[in-house]
C-alpha positions in Angstrom: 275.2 56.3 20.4 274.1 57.6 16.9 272.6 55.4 14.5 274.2 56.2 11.0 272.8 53.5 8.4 271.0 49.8 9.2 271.2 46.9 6.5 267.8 46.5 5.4 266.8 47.5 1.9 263.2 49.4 1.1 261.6 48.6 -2.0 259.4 51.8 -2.1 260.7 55.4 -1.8 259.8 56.5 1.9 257.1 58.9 0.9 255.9 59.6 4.2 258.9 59.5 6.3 260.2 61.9 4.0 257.4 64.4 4.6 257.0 64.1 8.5 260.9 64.7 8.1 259.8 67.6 5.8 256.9 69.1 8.0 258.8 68.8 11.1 261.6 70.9 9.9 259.2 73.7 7.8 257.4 73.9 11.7 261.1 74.1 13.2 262.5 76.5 11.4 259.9 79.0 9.6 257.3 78.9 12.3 258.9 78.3 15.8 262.0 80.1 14.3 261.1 82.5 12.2 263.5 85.3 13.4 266.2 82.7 14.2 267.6 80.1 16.5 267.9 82.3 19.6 265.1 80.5 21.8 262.0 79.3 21.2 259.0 81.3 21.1 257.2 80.6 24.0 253.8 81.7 23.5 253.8 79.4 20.4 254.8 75.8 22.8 252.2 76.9 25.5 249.2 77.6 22.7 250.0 75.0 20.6 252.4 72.4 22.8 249.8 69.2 24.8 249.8 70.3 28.7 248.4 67.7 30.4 246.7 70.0 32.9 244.6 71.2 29.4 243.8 67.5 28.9 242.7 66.6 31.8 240.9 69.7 33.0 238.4 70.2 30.2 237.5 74.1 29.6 240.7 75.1 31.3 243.6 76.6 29.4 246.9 77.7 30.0 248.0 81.5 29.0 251.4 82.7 29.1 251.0 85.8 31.3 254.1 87.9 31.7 256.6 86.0 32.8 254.1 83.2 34.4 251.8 80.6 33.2 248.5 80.7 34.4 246.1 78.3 34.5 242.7 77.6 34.8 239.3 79.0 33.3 240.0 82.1 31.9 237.5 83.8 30.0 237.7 84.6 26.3 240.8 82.7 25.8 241.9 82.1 21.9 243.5 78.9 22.1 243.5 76.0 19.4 241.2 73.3 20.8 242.7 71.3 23.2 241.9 68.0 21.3 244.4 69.6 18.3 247.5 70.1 20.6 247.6 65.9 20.4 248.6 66.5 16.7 250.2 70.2 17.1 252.6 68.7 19.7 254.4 66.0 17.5 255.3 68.7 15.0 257.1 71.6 17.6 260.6 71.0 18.7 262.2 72.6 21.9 266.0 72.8 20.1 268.2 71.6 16.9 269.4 68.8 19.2 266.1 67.7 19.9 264.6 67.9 16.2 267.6 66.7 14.9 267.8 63.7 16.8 264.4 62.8 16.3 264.6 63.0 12.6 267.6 60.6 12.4 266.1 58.0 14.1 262.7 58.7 12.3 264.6 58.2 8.5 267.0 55.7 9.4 264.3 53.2 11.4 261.1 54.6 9.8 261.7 54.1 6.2 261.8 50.2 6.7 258.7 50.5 8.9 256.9 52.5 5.9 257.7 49.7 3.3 256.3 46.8 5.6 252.9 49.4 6.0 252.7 51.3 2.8 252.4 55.1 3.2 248.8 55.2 4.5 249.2 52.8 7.4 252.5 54.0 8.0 251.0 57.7 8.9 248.3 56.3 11.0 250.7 54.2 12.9 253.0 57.4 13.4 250.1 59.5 14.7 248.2 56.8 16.6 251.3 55.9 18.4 252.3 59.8 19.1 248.8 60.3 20.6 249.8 57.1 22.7 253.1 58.3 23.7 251.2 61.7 24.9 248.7 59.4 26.9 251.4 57.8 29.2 252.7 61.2 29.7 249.8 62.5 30.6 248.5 59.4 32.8 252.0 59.9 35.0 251.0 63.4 35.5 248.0 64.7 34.9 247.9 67.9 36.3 252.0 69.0 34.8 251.3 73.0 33.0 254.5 71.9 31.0 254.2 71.8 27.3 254.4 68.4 26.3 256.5 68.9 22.4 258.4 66.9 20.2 258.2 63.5 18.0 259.9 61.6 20.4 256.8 59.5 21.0 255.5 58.8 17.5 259.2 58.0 16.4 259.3 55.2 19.7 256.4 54.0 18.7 258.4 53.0 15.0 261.5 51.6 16.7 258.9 49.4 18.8 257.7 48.5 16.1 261.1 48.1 13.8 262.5 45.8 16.5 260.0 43.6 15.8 259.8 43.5 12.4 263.9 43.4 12.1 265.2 42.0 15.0 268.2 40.6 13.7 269.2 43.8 11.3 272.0 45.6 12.0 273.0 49.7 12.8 276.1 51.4 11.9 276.4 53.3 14.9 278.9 56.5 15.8 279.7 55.5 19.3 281.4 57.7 21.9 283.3 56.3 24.3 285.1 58.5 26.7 287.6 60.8 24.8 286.9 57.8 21.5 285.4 58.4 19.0 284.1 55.5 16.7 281.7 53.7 13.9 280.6 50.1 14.8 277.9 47.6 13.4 275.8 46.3 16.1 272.5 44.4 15.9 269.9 46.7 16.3 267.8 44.6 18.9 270.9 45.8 21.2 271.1 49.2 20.2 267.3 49.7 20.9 266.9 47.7 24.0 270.0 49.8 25.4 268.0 53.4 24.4 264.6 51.6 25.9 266.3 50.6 29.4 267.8 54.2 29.4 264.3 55.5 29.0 263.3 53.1 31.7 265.6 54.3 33.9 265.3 57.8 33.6 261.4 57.7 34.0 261.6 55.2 37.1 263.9 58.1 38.9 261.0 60.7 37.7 258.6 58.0 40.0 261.2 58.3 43.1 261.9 61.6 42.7 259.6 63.5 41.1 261.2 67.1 41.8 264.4 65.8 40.7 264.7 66.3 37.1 263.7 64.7 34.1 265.2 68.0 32.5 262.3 68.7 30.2 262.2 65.3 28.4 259.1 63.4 28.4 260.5 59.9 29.2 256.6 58.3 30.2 256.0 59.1 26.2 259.0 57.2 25.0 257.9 54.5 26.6 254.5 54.6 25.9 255.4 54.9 22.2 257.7 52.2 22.3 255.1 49.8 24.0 252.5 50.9 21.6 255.4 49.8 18.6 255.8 46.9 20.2 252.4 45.4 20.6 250.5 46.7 18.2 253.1 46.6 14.7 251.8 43.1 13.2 248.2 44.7 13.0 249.6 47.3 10.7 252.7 45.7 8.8 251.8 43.7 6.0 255.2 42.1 5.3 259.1 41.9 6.1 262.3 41.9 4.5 265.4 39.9 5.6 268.4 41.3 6.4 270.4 42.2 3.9 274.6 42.0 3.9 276.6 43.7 6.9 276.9 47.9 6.3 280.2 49.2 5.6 
């Protein structure tokens, strides 16, 4: 399921969903990318991506050395402070897929979450609940040397938060369905609760088999953002706006 459009009006112009939109992409393409789309540049995730080994093992770093990663205290390493990889790491992407995904659900969920904040609150609620989202990660493995990169937990952090605020608003949503292909309305509360169970899921098999595969995706930070949306979104939003009419 894509999300395409909800139903609930803003009264302000997104200003700072527009620019994490903004920043993300400028990081994506003309820092990560600057030669072009072929693959990522790795020694740019390992210095600047959160490893959770890094966190947890203060004074170590991680070095890309050949074709390994090595660990541990190595002397006159240049890396960024560990303690700025918590912010780096929400700006880096791994593919188009991945950035683009997060930046649709960001604009289409965020800009409502903005206009109940106002800009300022807004940005420390995306950040706080990024740095969250790293934390659960992090507290399901502590000592993983895998770059930890991507939005993903600062944008679950707003669609905890959203679902609260708008539980009874409503999605377009491109829907796939076998060999179908096709654009529904469906109440958001459903379309998120399905994405959170999927998370669930996914990061529940990474507890019974931890070998097996979350395939690079950081499932423990979804959820971790998403709780963090969920609990802590009335401290931050100052007001709500009904529904509006059904989107067509």
């Amino acid at each position: 399921m894509f999300p395409l459009k909800d139903n609930i009006p803003t009264d302000r112009f997104p200003v700072v969903t527009v620019a994490l939109i903004a920043i993300n992409a400028i990081v994506f393409v003309f820092w990560q990318h600057p030669t072009g789309f072929s693959g990522v540049e790795v020694t740019k995730v390992v210095e600047y991506g959160a490893i959770p080994y890094e966190l947890t093992h203060p004074g170590q770093h991680c070095l890309v050395s050949g074709a390994s990663l090595v660990c541990g205290h190595i002397p006159g390493a240049h890396d960024p402070p560990t303690a700025l990889t918590v912010l780096t790491s929400m700006f880096m992407h791994g593919g188009v897929l991945h950035i683009v995904g997060n930046m649709l659900f960001l604009w289409i969920f965020g800009n409502n979450v903005e206009d109940a904040m106002g800009p300022v609150r807004f940005l420390l609620f995306y950040l706080l609940g990024g740095a969250v989202a790293l934390a659960g990660q992090v507290a399901f493995d502590p000592n993983a040397v895998t770059p930890t990169i991507g939005a993903s937990g600062a944008v679950a952090a707003v669609l905890g938060g959203y679902i609260v605020l708008y539980p009874r608003a409503r999605v377009l949503t491109l829907v796939f369905i076998i060999f179908l292909v096709t654009i529904i309305e469906i109440p958001a509360v459903i379309m998120l609760a399905l994405w959170f169970a999927q998370q669930a899921f996914f990061a529940a098999r990474d507890l019974s088999d931890p070998l097996g595969g979350a395939g690079g995706v950081a499932y423990w930070a979804h959820i971790g953002g998403f709780v963090f949306g969920l609990a802590l979104i009335r401290l931050f939003a100052r007001r709500r706006r009904p529904p509006a009419a059904p989107v067509y």
